[in-house]
C-alpha positions as CSV (number, residue, x, y, z in Angstrom):
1,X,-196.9,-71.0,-193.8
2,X,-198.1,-70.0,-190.5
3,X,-194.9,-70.0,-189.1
4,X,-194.0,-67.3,-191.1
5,X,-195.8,-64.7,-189.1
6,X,-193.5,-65.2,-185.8
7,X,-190.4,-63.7,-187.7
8,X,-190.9,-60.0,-187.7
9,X,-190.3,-60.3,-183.6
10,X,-187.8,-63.6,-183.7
11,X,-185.7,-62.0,-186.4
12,X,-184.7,-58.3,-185.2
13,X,-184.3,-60.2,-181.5
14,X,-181.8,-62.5,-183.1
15,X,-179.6,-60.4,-185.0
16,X,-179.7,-58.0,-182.3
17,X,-178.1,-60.2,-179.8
18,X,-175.7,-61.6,-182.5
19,X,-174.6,-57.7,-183.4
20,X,-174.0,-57.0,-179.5
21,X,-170.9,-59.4,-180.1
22,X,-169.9,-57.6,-182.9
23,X,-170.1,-54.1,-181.2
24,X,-166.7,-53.1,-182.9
25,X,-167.6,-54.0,-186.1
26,X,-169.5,-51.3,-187.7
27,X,-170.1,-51.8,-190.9
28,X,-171.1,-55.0,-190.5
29,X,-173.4,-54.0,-187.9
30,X,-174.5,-51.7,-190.9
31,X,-175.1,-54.3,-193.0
32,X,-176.7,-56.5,-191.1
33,X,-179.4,-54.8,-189.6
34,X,-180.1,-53.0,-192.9
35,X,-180.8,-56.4,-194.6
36,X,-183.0,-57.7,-191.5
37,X,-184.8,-54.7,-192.0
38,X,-185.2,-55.9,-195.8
39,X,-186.2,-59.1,-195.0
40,X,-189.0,-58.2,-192.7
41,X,-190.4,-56.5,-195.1
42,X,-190.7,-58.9,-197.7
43,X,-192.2,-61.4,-195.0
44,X,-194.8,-58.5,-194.5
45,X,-195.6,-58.3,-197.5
46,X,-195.4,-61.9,-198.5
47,X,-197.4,-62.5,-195.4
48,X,-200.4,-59.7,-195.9
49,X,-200.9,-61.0,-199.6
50,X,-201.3,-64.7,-197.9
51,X,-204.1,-63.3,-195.6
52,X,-206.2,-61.8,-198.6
53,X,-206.3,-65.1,-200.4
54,X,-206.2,-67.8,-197.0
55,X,-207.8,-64.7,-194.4
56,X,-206.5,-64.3,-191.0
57,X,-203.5,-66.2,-190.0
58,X,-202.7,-68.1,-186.3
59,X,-199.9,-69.4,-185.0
60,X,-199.8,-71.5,-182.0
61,X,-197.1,-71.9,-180.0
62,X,-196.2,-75.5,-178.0
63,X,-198.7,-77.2,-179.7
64,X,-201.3,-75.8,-177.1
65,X,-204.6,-74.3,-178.9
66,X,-206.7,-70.9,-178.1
67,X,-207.7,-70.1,-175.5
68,X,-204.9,-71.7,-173.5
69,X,-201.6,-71.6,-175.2
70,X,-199.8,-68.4,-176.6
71,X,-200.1,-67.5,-179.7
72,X,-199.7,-64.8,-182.7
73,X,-202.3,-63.1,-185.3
74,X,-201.7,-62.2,-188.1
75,X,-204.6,-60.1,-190.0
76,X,-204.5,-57.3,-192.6
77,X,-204.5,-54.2,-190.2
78,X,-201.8,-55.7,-187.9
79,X,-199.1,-56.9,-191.1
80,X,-199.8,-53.3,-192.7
81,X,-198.6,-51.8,-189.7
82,X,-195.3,-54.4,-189.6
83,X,-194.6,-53.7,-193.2
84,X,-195.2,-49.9,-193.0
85,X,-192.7,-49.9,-189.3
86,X,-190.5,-52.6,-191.0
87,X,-189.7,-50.0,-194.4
88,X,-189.5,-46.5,-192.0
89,X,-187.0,-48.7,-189.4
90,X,-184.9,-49.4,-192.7
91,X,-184.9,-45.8,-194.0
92,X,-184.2,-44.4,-190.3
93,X,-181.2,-46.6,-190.0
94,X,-180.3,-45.3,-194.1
95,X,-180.0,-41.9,-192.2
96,X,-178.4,-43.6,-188.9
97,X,-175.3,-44.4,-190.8
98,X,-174.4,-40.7,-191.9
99,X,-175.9,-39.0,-188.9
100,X,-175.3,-41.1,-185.6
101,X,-171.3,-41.3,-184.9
102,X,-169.4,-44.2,-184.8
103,X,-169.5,-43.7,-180.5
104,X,-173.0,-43.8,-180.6
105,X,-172.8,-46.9,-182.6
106,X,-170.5,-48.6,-181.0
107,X,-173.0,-47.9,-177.8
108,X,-175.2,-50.9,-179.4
109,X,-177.6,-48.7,-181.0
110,X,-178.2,-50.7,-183.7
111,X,-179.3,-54.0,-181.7
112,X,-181.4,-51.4,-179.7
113,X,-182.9,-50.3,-182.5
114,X,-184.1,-53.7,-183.7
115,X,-184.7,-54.5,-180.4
116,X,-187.3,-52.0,-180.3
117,X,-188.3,-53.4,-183.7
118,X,-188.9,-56.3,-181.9
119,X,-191.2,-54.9,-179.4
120,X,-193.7,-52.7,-181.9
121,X,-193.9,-56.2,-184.0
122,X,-194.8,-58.5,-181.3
123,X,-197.7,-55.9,-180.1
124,X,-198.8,-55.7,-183.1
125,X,-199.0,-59.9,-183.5
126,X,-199.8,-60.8,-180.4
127,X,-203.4,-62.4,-179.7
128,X,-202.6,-62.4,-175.8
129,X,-203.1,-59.3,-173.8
130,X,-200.5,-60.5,-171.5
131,X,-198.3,-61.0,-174.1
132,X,-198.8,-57.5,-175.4
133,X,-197.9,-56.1,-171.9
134,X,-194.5,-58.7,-172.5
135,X,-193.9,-56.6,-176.1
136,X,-194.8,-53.6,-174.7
137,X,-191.9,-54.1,-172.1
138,X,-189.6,-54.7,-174.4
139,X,-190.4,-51.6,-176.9
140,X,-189.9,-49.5,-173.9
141,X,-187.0,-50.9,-172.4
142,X,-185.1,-50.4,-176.4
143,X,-186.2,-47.2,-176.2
144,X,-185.1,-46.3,-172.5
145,X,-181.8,-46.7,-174.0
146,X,-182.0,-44.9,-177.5
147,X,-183.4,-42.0,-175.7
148,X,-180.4,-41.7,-173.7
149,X,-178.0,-42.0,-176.6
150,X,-175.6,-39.3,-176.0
151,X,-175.9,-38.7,-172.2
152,X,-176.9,-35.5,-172.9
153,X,-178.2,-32.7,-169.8
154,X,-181.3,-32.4,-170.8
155,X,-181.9,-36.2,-172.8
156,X,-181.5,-37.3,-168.5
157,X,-184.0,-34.9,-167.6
158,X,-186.4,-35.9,-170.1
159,X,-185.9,-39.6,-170.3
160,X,-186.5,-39.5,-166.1
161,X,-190.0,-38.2,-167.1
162,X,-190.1,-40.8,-170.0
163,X,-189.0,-43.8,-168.1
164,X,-191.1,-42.8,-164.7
165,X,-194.8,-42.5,-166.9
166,X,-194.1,-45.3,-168.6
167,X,-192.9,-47.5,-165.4
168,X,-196.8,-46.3,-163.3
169,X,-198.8,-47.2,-167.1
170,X,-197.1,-50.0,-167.1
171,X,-198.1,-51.2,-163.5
172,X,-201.8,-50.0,-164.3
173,X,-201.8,-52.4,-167.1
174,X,-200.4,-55.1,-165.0
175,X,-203.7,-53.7,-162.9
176,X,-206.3,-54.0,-164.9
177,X,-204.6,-57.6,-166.7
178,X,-205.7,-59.1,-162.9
179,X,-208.5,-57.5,-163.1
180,X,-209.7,-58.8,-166.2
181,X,-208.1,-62.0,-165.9
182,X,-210.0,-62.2,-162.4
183,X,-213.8,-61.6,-164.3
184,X,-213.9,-63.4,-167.1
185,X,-210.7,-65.8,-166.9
186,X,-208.9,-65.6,-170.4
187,X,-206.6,-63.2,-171.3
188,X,-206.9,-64.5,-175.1
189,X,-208.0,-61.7,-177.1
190,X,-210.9,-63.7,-179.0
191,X,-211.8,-65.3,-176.2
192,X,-212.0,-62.5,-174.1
193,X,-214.2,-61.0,-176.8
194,X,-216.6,-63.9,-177.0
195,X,-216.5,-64.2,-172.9
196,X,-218.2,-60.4,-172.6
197,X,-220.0,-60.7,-175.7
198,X,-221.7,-63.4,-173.9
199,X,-222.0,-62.1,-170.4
200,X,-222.5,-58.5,-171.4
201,X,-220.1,-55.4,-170.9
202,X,-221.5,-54.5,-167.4
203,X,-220.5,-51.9,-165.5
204,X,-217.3,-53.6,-163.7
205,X,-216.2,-54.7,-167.3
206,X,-216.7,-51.3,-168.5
207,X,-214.6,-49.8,-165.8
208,X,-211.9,-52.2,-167.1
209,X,-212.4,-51.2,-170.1
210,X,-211.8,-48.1,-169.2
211,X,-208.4,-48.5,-166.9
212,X,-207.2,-50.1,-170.1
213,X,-208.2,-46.6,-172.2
214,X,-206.3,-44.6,-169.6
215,X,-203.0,-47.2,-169.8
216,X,-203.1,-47.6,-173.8
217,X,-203.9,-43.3,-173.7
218,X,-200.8,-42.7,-172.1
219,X,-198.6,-44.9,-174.3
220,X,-199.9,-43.3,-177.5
221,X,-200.0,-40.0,-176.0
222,X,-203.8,-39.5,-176.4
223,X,-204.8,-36.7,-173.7
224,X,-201.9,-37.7,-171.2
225,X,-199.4,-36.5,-173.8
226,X,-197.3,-34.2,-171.1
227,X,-194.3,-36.4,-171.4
228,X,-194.4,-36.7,-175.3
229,X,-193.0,-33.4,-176.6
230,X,-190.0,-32.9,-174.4
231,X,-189.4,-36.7,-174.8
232,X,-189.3,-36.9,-178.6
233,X,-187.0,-33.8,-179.1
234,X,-184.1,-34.8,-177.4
235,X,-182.9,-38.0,-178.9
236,X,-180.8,-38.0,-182.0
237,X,-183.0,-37.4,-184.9
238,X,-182.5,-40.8,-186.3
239,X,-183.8,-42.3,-182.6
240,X,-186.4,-38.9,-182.9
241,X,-187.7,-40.1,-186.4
242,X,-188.5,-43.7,-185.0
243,X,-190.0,-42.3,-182.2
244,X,-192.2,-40.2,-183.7
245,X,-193.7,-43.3,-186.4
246,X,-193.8,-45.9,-184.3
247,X,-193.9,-45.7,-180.5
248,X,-197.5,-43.6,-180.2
249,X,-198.9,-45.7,-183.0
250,X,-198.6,-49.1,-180.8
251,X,-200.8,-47.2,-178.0
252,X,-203.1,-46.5,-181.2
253,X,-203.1,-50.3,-182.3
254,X,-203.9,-51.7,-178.8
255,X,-206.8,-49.0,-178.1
256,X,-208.1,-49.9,-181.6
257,X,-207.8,-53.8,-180.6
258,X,-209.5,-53.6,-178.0
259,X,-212.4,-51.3,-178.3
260,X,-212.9,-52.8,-181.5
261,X,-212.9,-56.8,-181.1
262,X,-213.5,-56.7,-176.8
263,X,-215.0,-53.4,-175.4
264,X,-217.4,-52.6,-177.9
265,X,-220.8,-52.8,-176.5
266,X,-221.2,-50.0,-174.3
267,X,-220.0,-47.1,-176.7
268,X,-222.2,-44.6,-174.9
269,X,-219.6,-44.6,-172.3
270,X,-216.2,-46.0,-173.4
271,X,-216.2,-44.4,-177.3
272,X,-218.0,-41.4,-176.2
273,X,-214.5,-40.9,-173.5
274,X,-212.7,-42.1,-176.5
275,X,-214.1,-38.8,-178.7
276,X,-213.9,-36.6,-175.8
277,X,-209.9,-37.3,-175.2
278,X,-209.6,-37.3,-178.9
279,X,-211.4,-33.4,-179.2
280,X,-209.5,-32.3,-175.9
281,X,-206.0,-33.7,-177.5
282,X,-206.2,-31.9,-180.6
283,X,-207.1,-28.7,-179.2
284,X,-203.9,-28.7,-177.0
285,X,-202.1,-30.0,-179.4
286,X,-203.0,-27.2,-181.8
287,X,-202.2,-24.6,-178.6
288,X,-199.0,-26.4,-178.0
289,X,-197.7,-26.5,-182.4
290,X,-198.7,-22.6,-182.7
291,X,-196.8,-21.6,-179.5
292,X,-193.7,-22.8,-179.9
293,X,-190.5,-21.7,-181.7
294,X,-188.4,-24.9,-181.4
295,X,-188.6,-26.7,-184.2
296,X,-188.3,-29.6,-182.8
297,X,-191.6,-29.0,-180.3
298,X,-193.6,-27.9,-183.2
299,X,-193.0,-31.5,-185.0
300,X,-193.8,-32.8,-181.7
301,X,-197.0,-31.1,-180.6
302,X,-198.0,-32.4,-184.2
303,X,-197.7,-35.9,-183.0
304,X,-200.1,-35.1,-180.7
305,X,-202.5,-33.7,-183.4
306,X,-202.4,-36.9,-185.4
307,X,-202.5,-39.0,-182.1
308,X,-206.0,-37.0,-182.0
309,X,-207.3,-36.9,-185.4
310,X,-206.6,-40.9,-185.6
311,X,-208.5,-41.8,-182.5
312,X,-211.2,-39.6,-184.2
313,X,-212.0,-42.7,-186.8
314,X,-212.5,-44.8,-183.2
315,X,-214.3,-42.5,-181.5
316,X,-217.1,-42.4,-184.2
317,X,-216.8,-46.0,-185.3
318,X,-217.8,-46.3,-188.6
319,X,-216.8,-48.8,-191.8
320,X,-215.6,-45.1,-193.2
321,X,-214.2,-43.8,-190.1
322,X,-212.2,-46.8,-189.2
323,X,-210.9,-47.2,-193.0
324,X,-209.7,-43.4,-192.8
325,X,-208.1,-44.0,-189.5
326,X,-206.2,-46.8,-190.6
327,X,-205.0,-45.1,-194.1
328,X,-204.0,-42.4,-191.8
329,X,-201.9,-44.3,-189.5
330,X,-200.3,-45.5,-192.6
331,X,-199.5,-41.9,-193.9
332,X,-197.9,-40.5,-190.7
333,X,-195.7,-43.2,-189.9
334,X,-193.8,-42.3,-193.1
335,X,-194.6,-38.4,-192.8
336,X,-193.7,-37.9,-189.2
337,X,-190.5,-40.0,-189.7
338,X,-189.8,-37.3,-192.6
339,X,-190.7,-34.8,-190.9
340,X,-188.5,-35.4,-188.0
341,X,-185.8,-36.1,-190.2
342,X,-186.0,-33.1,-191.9
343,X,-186.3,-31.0,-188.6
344,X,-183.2,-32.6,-187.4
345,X,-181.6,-31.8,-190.5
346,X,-181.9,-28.0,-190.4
347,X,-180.9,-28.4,-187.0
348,X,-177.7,-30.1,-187.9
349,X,-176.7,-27.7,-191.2
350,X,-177.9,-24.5,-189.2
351,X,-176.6,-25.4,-185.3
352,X,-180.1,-23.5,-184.9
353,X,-183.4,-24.9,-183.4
354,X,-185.8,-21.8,-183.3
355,X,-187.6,-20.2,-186.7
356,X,-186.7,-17.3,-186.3
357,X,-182.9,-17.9,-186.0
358,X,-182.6,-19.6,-189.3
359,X,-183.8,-18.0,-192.6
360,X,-182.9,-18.5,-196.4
361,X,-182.0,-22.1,-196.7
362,X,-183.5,-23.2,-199.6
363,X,-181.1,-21.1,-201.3
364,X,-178.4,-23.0,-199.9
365,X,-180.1,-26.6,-200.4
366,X,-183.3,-26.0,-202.6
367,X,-184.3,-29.9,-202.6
368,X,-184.2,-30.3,-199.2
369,X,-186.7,-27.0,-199.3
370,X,-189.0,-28.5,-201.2
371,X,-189.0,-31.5,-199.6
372,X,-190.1,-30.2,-196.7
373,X,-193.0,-28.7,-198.7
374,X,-194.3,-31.8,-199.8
375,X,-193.8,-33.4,-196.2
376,X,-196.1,-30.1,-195.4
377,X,-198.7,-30.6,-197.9
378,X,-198.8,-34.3,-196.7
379,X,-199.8,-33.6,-193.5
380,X,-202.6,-31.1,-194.0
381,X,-204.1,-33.6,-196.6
382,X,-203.9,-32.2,-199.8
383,X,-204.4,-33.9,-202.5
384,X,-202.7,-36.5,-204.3
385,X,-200.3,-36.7,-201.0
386,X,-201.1,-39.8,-198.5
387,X,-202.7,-37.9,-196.1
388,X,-206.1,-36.7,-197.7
389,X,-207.6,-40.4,-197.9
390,X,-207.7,-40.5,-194.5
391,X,-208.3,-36.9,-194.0
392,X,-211.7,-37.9,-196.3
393,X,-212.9,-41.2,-195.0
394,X,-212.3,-40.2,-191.3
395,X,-214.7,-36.3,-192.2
396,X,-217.2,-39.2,-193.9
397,X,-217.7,-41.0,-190.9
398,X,-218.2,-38.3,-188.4
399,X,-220.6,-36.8,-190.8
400,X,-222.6,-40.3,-191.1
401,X,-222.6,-40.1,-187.1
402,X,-223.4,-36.8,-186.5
403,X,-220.3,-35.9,-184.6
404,X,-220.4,-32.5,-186.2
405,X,-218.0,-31.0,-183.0
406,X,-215.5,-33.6,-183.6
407,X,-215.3,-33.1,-187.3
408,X,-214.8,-29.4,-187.0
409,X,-212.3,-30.0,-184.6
410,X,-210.9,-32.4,-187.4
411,X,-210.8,-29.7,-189.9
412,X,-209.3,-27.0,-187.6
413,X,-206.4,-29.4,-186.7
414,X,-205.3,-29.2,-190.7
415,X,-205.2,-25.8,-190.4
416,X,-203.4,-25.7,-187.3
417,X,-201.0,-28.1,-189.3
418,X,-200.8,-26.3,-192.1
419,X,-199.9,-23.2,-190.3
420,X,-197.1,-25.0,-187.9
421,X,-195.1,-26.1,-190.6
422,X,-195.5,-23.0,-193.5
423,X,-194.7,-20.8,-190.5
424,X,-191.6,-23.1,-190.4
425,X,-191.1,-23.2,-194.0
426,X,-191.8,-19.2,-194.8
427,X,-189.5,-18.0,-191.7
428,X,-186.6,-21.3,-192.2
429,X,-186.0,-21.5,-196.0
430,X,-187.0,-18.4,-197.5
431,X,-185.9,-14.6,-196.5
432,X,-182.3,-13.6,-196.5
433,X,-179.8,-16.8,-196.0
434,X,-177.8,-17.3,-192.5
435,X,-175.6,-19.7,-194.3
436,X,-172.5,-17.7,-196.4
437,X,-170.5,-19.5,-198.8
438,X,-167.6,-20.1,-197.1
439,X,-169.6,-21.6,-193.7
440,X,-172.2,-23.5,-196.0
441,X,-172.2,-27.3,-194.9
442,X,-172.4,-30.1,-197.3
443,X,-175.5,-32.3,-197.4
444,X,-174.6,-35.6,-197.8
445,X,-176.0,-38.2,-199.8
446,X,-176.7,-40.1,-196.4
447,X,-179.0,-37.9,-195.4
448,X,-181.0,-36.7,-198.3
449,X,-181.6,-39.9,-199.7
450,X,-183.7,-41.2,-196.8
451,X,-185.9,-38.0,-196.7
452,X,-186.4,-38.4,-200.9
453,X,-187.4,-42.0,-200.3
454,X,-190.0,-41.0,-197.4
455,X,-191.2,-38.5,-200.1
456,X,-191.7,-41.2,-203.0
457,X,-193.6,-43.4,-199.9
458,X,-195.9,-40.2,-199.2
459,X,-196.2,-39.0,-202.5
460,X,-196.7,-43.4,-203.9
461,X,-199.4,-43.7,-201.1
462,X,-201.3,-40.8,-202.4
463,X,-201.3,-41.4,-205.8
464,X,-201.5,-45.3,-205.4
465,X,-204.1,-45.4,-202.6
466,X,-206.2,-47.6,-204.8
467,X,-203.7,-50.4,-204.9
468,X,-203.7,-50.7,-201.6
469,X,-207.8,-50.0,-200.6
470,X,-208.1,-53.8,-200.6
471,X,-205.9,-53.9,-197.7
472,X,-206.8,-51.5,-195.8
473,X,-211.0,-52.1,-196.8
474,X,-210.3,-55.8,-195.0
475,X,-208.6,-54.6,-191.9
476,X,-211.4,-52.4,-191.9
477,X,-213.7,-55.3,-191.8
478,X,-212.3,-57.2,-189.6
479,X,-212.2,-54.7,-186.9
480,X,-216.3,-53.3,-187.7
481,X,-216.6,-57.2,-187.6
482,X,-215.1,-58.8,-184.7
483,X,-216.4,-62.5,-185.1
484,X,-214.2,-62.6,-188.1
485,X,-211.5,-62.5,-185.8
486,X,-213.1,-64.4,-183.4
487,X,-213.9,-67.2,-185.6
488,X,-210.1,-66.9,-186.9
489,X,-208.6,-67.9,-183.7
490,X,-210.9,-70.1,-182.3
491,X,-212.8,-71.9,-185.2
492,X,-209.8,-74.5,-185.5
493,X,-206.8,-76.0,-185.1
494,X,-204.1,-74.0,-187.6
């Protein structure tokens, strides 16, 4: 059974290696990865269900037991993170297969792709902080490549930035890994948690602790988030919509890891720095989505926002605030991925990327309008959508803190959200249309059936946020509660 929890990284590295020999071969390739895709996601789930009747789940690798083999966890926040990145990977490669071009595909984009896959799963399983480094490496190294799909002018410029932040957070991790490994001698998660729980967070720890914020902050874009817009607006808008669900929430995972289950004891110093980044990041955020013109920076100063408003729930640290957060996560993996999708749509119909070159298309394609609506409303929170849980639960918490600054800055960013993407919506669909008849592009099937299905996940979350609340309430727990992990990994042998 345990065994079971290893596949969402072994499978997408497999098949991505076997489909590198089969580079000609395209709809296979299709195929292939689109069923893997499938697959994972029915292990998630299969997987998640498992840990709500048996709890956590361990695997240990070689036979050697925690604290001194490698190993993989599996609890109820990382799997609903696998399953929500396994279905968004599946509908991004849906819209990959209309969108791409066979030259991009034949440049191995889809074993990159799972590749990558490959990398957000194994962070998100790993119970090694070494090993996450290992995962982290190979994310970014898939998505070195996908950024620089096309060879593109301006893709170089911005993937130099990319790669070159991403190359010095990477050697800080490595950093503070010796550092930490040179205290308290384990890099194991849970035993690195009971190590400082029982020696105290003192102030050497907590400047660890806090070289690890400023790694884990640059990867998800919290406060160090120069690199992030001009990054995630150049790729194709397949390669965009992946980057924009998946890449920032890994940083958000590991900081929630950690400050949850190891550096948790001096919150005075690490969670207040945590709040402060999280205030600052919104408000530049909002500067950054009202400035613009480009669509395509708009949807990524948003990122930012959400980057923001998430770390909010960790800042405050709450059973609410951390609930909220996690719902939240949930909701903009599968918003952002629709909303990049349908940014890089109107880009592609139009040959336009600022809102006031484009006007009237929802009379040309009044679905894909409304769509974009809905993706709108999502975002801001309104209710039934996916977002508002969050929205709620995360406004609870700060309110049972007293972190009245950070929840009006909460409240302020949906605003700022709102206006963004209605100024997108009121100056890019409605008005007179640039489109005539005779130049009017078809919208394929290809690409409007991936943006409907984000729009039943957003719209399914919202309206069926009490199926899922039992998930979600025991992730919860078990990050408020870090001996449950604790006792998970090392209680015994699994």
């Amino acid at each position: 059974m345990n065994n079971l929890i290893v596949l969402p990284l072994i499978m997408p590295i497999m098949v991505g290696v076997i489909l590198v020999f089969l580079r000609s071969y395209i709809r296979v390739q299709r195929i292939i990865s689109l069923l893997t895709m499938i697959a994972v996601a029915c292990i998630s789930i299969f997987v998640l269900n498992t840990i709500q009747s048996e709890g956590i789940l361990r695997l240990d690798f070689g036979g050697w037991e925690p604290p001194f083999g490698i190993l993989f966890v599996a609890d109820s926040f990382s799997m609903l993170l696998v399953l929500t990145a396994s279905i968004v990977t599946a509908i991004c490669l849906i819209y990959a297969f209309s969108s791409i071009g066979e030259g991009h595909e034949k440049m191995f984009f889809y074993p990159f792709v799972l590749f990558l896959l490959a990398g957000v799963n194994g962070s998100l399983l790993t119970g090694d902080m070494f090993n996450l480094f290992v995962c982290f490496e190979v994310m970014l190294l898939a998505s070195y490549a996908l950024i620089t799909l096309g060879g593109e002018k301006v893709q170089l410029r911005e993937s130099i930035k990319y790669v070159v932040i991403n190359v010095v957070a990477s050697w800080f991790f490595l950093v503070a890994l010796a550092l930490l490994y040179g205290t308290t001698g384990t890099l194991n998660m849970a035993h690195l948690a009971e190590r400082v729980a029982e020696a105290g967070q003192d102030p050497l720890l907590t400047t660890i602790s806090i070289v690890f914020l400023l790694v884990f902050s640059l990867k998800a874009g919290l406060l160090l988030f120069f690199w992030l817009p001009g990054s995630y607006s150049v790729p194709p808008t397949a390669v965009a919509a992946l980057f924009g669900a998946l890449l920032t929430k890994v940083g958000i995972y590991a900081l929630f890891r950690t400050f949850t289950l190891i550096f948790y004891h001096e919150p005075d110093v690490t969670h207040s720095l945590i709040g402060v980044m999280a205030g600052i990041t919104i408000v530049a955020g909002c500067m950054g989505a009202i400035a613009f013109k480009d669509v395509r920076q708009i949807v990524a100063y948003n990122v930012v926002i959400a980057v923001g408003f998430i770390l909010i729930g960790l800042a405050v640290a709450t059973p609410a605030s951390i609930e909220g957060s996690i719902y939240y996560i949930i909701h903009d993996m599968i918003a952002k991925a629709m909303l990049f999708l349908l940014v890089g749509t109107m880009i592609l119909l139009t040959g336009k990327n600022k809102i006031d070159e484009i006007s009237g298309l929802i009379r040309n394609y009044p679905l894909f309008g409304w769509l974009f609506f809905i993706v709108t409303l999502s975002l801001t929170g309104i209710p039934p959508l996916s977002g508002f849980v969050g929205k709620i639960l995360v406004g609870q918490g700060t309110v049972e803190a007293g972190s009245y600054i950070l929840l009006a800055l909460a409240f302020i960013s949906s605003l700022v959200v709102l206006y963004s993407l209605l100024r997108i919506f009121l100056n890019s669909f409605f008005g007179e249309t640039i489109i005539s008849l005779g130049e009017e592009i078809p919208l394929k099937k290809g690409l409007l059936v991936p943006i409907v299905l984000l729009a039943i996940g957003t719209v399914s979350l919202g309206l069926g946020a009490e199926f899922i609340s039992a998930y979600v309430g025991d992730a919860a727990n078990t990050l408020v509660n870090p001996v449950i992990y604790i006792e998970a990994v090392l209680g015994g042998e699994k």
